[in-house]
N, CA, C and O atoms as CSV, one atom per row, in Angstrom:
chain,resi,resn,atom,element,x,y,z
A,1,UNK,N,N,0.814,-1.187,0.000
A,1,UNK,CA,C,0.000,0.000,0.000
A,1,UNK,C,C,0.867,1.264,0.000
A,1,UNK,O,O,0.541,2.321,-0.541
A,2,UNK,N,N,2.092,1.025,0.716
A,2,UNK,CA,C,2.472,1.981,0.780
A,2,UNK,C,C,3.579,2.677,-0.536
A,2,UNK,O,O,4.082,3.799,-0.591
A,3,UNK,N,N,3.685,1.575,-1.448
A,3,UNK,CA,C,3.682,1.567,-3.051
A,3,UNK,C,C,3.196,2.205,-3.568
A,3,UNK,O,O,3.921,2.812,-4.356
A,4,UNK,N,N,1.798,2.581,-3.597
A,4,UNK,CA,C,1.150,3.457,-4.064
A,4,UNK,C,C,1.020,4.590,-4.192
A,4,UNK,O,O,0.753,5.342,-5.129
A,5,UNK,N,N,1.294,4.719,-2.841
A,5,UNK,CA,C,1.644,6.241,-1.955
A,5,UNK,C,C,2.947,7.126,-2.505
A,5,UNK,O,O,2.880,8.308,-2.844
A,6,UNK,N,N,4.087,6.340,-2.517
A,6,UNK,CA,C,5.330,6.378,-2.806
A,6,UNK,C,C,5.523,6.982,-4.671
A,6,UNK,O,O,6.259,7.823,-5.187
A,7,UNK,N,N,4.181,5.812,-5.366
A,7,UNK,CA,C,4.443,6.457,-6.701
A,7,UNK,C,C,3.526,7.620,-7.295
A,7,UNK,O,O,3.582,8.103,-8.426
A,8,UNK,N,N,2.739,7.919,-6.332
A,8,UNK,CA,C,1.990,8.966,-6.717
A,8,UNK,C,C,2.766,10.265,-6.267
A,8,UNK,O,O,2.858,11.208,-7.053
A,9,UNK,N,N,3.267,10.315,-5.136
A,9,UNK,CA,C,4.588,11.409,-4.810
A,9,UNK,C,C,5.042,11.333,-5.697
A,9,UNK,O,O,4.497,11.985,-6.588
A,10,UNK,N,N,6.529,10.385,-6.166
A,10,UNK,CA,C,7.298,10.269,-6.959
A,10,UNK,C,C,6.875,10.752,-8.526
A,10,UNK,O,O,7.724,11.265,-9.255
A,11,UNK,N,N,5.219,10.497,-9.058
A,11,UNK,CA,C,5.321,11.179,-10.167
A,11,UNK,C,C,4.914,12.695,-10.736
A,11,UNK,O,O,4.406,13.044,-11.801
A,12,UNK,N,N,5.402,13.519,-9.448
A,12,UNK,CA,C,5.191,15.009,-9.599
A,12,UNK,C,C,3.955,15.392,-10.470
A,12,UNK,O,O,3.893,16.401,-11.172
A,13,UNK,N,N,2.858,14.333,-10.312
A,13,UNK,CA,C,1.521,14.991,-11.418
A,13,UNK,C,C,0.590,15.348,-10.521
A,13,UNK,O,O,-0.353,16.046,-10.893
A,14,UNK,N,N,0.703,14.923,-9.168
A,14,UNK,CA,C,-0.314,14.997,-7.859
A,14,UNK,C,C,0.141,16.006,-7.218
A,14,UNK,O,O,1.323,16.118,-6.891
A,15,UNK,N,N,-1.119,17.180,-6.877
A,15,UNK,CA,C,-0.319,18.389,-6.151
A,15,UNK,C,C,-0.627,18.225,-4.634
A,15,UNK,O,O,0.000,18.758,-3.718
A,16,UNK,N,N,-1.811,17.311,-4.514
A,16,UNK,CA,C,-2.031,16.915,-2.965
A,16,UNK,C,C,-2.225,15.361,-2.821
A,16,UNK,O,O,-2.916,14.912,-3.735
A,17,UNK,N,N,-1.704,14.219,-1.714
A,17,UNK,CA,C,-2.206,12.792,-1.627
A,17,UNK,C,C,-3.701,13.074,0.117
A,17,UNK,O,O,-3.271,13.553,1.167
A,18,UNK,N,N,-4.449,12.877,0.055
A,18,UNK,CA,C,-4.975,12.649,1.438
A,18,UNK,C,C,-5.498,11.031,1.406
A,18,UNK,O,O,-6.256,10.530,0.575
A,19,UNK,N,N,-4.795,10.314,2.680
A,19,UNK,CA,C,-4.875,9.159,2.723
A,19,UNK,C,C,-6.490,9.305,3.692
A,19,UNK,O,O,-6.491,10.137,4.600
A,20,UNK,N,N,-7.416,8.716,3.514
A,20,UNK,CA,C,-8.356,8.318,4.021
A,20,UNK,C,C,-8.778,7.318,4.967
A,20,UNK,O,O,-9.411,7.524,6.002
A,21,UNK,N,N,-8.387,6.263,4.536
A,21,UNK,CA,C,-8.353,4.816,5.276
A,21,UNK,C,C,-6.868,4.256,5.169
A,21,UNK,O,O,-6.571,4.210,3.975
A,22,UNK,N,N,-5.779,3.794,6.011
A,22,UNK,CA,C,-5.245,2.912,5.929
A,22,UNK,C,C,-4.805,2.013,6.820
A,22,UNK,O,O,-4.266,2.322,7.883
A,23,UNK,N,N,-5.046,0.676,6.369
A,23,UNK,CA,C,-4.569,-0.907,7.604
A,23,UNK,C,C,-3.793,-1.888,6.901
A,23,UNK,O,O,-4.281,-2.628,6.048
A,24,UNK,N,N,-2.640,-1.900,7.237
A,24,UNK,CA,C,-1.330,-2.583,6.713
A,24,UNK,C,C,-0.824,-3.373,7.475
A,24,UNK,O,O,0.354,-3.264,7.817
A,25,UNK,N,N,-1.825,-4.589,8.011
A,25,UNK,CA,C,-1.528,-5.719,8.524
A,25,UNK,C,C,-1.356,-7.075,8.069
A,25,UNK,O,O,-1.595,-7.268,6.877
A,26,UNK,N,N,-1.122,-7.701,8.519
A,26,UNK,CA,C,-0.353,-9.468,7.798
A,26,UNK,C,C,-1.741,-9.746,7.508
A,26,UNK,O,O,-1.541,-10.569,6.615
A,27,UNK,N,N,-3.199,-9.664,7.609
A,27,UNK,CA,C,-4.485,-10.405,7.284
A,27,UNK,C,C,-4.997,-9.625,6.634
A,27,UNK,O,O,-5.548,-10.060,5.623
A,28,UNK,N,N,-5.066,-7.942,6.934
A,28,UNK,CA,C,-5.756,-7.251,5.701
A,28,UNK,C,C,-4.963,-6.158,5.300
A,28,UNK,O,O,-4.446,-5.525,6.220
A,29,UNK,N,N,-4.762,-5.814,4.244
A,29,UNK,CA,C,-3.955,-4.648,3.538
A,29,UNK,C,C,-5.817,-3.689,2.848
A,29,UNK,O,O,-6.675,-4.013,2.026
A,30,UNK,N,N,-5.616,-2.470,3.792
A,30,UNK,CA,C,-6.845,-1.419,2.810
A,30,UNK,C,C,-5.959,-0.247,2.668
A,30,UNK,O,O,-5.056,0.000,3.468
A,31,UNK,N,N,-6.276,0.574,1.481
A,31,UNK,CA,C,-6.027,1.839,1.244
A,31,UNK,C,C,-7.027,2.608,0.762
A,31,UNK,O,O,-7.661,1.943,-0.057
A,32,UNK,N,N,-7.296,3.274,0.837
A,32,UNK,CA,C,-8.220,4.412,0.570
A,32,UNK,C,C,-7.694,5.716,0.476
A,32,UNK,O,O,-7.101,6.202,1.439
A,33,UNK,N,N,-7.884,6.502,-0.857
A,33,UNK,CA,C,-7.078,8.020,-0.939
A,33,UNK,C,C,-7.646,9.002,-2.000
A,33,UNK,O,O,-8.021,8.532,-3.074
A,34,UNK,N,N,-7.708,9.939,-1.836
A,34,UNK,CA,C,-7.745,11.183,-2.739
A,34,UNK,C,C,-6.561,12.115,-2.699
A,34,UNK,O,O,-5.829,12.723,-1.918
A,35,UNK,N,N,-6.893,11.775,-4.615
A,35,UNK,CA,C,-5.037,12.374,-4.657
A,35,UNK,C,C,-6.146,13.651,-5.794
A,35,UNK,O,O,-7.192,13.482,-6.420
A,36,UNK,N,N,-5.475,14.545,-5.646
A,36,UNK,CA,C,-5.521,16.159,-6.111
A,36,UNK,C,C,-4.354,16.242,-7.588
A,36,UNK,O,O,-3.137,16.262,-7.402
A,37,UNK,N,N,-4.864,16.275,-8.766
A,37,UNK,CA,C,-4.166,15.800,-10.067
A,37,UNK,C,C,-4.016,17.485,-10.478
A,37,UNK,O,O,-5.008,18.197,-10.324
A,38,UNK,N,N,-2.556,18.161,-11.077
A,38,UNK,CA,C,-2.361,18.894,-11.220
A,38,UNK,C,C,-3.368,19.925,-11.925
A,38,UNK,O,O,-3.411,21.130,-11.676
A,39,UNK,N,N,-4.199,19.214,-12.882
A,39,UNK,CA,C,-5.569,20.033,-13.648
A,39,UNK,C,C,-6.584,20.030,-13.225
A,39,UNK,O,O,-7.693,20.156,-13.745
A,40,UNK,N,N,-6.009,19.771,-11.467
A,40,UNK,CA,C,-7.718,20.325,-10.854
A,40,UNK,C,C,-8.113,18.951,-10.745
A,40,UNK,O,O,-8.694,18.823,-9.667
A,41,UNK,N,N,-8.050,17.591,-11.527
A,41,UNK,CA,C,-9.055,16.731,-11.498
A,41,UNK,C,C,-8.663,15.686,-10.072
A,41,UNK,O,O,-7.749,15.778,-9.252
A,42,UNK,N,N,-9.805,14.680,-10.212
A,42,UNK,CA,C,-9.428,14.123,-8.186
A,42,UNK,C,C,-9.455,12.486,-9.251
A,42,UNK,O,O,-10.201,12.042,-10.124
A,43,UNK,N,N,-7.939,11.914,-8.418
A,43,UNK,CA,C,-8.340,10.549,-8.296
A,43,UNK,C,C,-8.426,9.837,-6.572
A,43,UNK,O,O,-7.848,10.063,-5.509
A,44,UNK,N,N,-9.545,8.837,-7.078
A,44,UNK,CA,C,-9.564,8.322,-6.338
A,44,UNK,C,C,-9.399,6.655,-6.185
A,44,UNK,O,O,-9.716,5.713,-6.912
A,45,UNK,N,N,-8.906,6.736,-5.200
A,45,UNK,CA,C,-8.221,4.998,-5.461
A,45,UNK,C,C,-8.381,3.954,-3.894
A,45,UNK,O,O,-7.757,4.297,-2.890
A,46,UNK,N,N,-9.084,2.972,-3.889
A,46,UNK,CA,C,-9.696,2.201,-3.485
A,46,UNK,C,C,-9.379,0.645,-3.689
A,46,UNK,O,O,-9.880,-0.163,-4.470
A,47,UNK,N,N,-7.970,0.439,-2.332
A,47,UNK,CA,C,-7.471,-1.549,-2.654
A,47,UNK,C,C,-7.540,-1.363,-1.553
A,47,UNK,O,O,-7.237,-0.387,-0.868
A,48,UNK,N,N,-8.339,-3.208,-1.107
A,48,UNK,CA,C,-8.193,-3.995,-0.474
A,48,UNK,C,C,-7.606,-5.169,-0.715
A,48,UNK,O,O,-7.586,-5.649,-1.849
A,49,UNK,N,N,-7.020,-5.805,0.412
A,49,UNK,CA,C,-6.424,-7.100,-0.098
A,49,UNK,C,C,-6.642,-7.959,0.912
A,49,UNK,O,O,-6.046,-7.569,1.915
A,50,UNK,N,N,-7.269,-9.016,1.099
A,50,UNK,CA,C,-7.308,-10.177,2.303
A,50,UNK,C,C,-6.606,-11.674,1.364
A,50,UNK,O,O,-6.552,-11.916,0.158
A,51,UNK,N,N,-6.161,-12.423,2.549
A,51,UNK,CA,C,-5.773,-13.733,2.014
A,51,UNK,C,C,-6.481,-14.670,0.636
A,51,UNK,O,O,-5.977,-15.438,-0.183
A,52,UNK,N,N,-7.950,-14.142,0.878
A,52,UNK,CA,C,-8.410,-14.644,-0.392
A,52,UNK,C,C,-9.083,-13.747,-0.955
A,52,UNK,O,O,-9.836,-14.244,-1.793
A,53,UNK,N,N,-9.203,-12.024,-0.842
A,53,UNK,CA,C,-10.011,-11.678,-1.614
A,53,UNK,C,C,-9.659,-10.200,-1.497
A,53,UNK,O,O,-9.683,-9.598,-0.424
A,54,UNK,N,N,-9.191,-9.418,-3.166
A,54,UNK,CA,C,-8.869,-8.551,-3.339
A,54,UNK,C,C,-9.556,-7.830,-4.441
A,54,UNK,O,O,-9.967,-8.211,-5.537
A,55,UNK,N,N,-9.567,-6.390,-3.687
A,55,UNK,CA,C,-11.073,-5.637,-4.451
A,55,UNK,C,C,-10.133,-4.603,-4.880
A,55,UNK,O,O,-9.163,-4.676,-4.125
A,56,UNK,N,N,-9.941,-3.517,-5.887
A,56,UNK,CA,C,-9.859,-2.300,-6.601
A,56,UNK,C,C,-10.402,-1.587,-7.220
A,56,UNK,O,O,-11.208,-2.133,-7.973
A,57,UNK,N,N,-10.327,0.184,-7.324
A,57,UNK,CA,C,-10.898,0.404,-7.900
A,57,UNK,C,C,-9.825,1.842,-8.220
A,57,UNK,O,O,-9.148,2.353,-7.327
A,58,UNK,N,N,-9.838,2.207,-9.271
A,58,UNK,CA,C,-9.176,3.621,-10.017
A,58,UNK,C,C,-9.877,4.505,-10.357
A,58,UNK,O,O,-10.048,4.477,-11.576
A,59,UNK,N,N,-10.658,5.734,-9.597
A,59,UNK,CA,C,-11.384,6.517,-10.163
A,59,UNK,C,C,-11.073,7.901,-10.742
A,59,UNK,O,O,-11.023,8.782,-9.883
A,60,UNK,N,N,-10.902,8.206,-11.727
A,60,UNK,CA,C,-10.228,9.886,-12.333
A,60,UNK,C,C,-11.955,10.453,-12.275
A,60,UNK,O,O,-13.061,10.010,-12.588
A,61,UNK,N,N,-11.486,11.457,-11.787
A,61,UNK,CA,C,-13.037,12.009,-12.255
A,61,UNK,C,C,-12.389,13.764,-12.286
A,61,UNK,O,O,-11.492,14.169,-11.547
A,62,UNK,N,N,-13.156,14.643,-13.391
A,62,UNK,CA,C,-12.637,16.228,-13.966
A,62,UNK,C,C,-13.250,16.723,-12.579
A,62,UNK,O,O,-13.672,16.015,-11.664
A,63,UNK,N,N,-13.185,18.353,-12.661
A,63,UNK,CA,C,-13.800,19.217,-11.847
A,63,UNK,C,C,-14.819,19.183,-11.674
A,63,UNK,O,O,-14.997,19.501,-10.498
A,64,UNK,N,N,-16.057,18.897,-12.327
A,64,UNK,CA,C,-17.228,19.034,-12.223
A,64,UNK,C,C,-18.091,17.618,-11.203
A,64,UNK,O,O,-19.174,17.494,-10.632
A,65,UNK,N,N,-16.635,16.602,-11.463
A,65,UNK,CA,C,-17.200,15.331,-10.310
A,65,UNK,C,C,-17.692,14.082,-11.650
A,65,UNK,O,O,-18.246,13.005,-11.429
A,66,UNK,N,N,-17.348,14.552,-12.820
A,66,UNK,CA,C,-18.031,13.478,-14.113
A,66,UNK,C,C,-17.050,12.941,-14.150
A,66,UNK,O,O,-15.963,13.514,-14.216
A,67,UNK,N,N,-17.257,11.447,-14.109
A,67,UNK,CA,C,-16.029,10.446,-14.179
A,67,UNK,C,C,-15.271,10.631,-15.500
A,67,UNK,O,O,-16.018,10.692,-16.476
A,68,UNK,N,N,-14.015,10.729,-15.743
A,68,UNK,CA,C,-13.052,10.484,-16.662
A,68,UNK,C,C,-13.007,8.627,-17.094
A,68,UNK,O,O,-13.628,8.139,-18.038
A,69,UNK,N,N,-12.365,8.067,-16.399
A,69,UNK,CA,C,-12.281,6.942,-16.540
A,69,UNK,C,C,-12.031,5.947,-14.952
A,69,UNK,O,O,-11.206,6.320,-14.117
A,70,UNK,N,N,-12.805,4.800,-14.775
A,70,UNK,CA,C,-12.644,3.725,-13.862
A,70,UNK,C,C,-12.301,2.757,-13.937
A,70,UNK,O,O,-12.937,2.079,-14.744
A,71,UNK,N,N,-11.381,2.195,-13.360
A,71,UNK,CA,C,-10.896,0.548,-13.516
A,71,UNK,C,C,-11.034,-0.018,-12.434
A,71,UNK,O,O,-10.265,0.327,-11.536
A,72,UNK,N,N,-12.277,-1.308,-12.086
A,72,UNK,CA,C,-12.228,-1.578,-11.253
A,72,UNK,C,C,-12.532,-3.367,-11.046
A,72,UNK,O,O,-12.570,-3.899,-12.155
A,73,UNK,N,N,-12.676,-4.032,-10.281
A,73,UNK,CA,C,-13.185,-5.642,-10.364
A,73,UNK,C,C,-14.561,-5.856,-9.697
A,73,UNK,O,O,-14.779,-6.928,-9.130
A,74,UNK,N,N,-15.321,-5.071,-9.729
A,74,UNK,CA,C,-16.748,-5.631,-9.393
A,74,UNK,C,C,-16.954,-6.283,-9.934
A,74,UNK,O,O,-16.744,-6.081,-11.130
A,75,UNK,N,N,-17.551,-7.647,-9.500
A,75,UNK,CA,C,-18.310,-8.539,-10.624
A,75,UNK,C,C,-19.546,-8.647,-11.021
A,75,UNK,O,O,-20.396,-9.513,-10.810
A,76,UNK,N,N,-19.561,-7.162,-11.935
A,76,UNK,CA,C,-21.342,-7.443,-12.582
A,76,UNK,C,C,-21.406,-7.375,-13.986
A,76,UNK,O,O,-22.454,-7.246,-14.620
A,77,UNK,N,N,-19.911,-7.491,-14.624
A,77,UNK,CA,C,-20.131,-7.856,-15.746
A,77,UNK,C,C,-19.202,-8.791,-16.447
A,77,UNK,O,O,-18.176,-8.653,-17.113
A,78,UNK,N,N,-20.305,-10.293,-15.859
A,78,UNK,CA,C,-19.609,-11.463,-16.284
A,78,UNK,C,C,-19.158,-11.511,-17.916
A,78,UNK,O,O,-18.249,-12.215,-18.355
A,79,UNK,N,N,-20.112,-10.482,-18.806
A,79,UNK,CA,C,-19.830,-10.630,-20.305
A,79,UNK,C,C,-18.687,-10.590,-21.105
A,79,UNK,O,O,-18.488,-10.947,-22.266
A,80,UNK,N,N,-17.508,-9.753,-19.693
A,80,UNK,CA,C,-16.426,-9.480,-20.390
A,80,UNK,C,C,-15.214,-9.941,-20.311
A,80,UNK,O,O,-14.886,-10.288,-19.176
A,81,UNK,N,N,-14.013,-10.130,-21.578
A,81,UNK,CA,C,-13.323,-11.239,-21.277
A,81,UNK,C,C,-12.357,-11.460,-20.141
A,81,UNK,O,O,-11.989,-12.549,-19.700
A,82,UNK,N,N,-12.046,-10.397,-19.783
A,82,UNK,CA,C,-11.361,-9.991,-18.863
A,82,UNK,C,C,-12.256,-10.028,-17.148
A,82,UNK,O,O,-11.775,-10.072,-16.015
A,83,UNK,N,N,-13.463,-9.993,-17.544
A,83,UNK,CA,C,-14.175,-10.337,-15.981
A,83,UNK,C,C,-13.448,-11.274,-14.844
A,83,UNK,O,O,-13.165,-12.470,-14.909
A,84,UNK,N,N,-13.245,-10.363,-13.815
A,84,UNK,CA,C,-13.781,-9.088,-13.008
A,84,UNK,C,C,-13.618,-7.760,-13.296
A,84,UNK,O,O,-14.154,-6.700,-12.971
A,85,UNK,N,N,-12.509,-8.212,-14.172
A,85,UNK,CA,C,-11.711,-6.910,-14.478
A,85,UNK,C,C,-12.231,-5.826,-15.600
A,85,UNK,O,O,-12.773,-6.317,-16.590
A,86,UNK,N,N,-12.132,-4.599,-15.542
A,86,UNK,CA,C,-13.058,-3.910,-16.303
A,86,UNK,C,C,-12.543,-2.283,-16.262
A,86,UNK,O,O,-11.645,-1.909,-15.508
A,87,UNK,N,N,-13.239,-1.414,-17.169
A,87,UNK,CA,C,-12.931,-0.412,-17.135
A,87,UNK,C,C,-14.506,0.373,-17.597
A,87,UNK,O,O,-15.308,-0.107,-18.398
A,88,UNK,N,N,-14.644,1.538,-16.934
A,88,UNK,CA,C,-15.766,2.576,-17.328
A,88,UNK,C,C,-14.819,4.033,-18.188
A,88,UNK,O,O,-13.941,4.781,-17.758
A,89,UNK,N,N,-15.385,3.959,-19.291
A,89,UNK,CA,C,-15.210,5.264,-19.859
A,89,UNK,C,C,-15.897,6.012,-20.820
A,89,UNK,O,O,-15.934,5.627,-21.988
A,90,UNK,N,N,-16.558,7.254,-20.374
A,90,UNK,CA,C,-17.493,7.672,-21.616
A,90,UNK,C,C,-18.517,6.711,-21.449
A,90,UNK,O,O,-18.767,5.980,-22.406
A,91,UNK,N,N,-19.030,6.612,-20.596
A,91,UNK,CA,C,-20.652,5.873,-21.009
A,91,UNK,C,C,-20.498,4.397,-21.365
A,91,UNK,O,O,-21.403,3.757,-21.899
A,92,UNK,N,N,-19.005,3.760,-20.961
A,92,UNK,CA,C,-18.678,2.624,-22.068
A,92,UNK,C,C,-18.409,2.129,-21.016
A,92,UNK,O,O,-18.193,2.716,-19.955
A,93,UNK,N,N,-18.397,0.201,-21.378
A,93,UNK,CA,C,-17.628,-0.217,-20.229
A,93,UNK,C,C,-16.529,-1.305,-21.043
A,93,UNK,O,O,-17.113,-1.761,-22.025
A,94,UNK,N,N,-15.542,-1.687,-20.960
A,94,UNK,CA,C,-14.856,-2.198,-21.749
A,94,UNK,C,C,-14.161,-3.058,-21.093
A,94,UNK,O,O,-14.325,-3.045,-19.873
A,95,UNK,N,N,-13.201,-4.043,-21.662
A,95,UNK,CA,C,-12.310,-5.104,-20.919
A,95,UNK,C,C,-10.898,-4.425,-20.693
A,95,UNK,O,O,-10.242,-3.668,-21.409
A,96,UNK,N,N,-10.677,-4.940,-19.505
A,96,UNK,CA,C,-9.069,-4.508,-19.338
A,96,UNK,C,C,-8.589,-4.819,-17.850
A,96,UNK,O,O,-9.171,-4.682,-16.774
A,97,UNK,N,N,-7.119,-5.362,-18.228
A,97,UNK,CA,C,-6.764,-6.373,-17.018
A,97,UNK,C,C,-6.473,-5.479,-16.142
A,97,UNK,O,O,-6.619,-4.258,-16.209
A,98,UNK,N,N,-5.966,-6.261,-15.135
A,98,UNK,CA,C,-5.645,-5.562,-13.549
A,98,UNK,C,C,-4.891,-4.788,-13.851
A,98,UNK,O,O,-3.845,-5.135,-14.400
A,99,UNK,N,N,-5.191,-3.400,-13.576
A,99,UNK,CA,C,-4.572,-2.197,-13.437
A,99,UNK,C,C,-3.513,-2.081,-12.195
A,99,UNK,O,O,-3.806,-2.393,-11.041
A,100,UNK,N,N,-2.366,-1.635,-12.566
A,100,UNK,CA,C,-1.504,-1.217,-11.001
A,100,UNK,C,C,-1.251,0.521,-11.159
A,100,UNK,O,O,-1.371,1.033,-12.272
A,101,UNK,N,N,-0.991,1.136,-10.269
A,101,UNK,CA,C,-0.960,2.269,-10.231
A,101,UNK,C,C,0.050,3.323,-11.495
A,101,UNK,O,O,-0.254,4.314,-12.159
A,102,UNK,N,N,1.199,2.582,-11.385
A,102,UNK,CA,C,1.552,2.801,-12.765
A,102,UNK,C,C,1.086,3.174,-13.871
A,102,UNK,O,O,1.420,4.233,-14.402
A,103,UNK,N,N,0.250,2.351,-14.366
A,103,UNK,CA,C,-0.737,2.327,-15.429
A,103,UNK,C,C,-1.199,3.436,-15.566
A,103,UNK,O,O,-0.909,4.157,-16.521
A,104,UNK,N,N,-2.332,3.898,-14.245
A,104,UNK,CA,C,-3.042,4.775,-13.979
A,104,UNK,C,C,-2.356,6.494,-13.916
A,104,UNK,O,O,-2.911,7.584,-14.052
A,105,UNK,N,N,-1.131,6.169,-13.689
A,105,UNK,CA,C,-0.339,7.440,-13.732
A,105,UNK,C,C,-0.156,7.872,-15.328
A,105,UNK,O,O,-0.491,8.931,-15.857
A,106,UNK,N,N,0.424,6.816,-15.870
A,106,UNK,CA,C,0.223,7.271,-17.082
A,106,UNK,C,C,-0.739,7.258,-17.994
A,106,UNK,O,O,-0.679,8.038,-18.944
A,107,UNK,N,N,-1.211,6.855,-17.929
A,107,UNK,CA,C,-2.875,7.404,-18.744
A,107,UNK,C,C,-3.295,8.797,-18.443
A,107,UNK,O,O,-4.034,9.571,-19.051
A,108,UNK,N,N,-2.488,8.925,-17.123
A,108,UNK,CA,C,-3.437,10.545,-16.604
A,108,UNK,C,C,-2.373,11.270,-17.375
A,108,UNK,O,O,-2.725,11.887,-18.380
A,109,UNK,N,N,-1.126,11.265,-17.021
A,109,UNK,CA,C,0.119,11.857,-17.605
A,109,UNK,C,C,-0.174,11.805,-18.806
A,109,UNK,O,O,-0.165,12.947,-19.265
A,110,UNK,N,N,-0.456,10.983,-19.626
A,110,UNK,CA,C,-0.600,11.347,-21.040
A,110,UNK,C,C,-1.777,12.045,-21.876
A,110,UNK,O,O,-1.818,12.707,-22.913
A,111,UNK,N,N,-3.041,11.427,-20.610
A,111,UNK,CA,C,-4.350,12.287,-21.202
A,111,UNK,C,C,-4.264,14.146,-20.855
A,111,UNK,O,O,-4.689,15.028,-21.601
A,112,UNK,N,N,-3.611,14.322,-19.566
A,112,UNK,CA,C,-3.149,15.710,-19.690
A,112,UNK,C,C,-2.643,16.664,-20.617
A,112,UNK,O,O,-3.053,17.815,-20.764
A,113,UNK,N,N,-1.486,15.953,-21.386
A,113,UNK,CA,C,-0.608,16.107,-21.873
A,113,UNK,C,C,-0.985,16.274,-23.182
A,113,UNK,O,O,-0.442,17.196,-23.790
A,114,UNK,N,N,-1.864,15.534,-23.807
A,114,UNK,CA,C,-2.986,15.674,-24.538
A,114,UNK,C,C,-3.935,17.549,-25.152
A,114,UNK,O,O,-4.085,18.337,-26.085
A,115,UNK,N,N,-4.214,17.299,-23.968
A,115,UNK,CA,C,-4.832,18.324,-23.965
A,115,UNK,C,C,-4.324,19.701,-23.252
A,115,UNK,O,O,-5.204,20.555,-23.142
A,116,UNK,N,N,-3.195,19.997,-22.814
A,116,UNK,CA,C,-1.895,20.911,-23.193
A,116,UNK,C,C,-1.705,21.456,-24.248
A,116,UNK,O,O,-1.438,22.650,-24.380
A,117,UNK,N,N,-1.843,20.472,-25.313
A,117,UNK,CA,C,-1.523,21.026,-26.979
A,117,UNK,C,C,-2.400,21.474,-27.130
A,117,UNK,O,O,-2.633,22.025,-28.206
């Protein structure tokens, strides 16, 4: 958990981290956080981990609170190939494997960056 923490500092795109929830014990690992993204927008990010059962979720959402994009493992959509695993974007929901924070940095880093030009 504390990985997470470490690379969202480390990638100078977050101007604030506020940790919300955290328990970093040998039976349950939770994190819970709102990180403050240099263009104003909020992610929010949501792992648990127990011996048998680990939940995530990646939420970007703009200023106004309208989701950008989510990656998360709820299982309510067995249809997809990648189920649990999943992503919301634009009204869409699409396949896509387990996200690690990494990932999520750069997608933001690049969708910014994007729209810079």
């Amino acid at each position: 958990m504390q990985g997470i923490i470490s690379a969202l500092k480390e990638s100078n795109l977050f101007t604030s981290i506020n940790v919300i929830d955290l328990i970093d014990e040998e039976s349950v690992k939770l994190l819970k956080l709102k990180a403050m993204v240099r263009d104003a927008s909020v992610l929010y990010i949501t792992e648990l981990h127990t011996p048998d059962f680990q939940k995530y979720s990646y939420h970007w959402q703009d200023t106004q609170g309208k989701m950008i994009i989510r990656w998360d493992n709820k299982p309510h959509w067995k249809n997809l190939k990648t189920f649990p695993n999943h992503k919301h974007e634009k009204e869409q929901i699409w396949s896509s494997s387990r996200v690690n924070i990494e990932d999520v940095i750069e997608v933001i880093r690049a969708t910014i960056k994007r729209a810079d030009k």
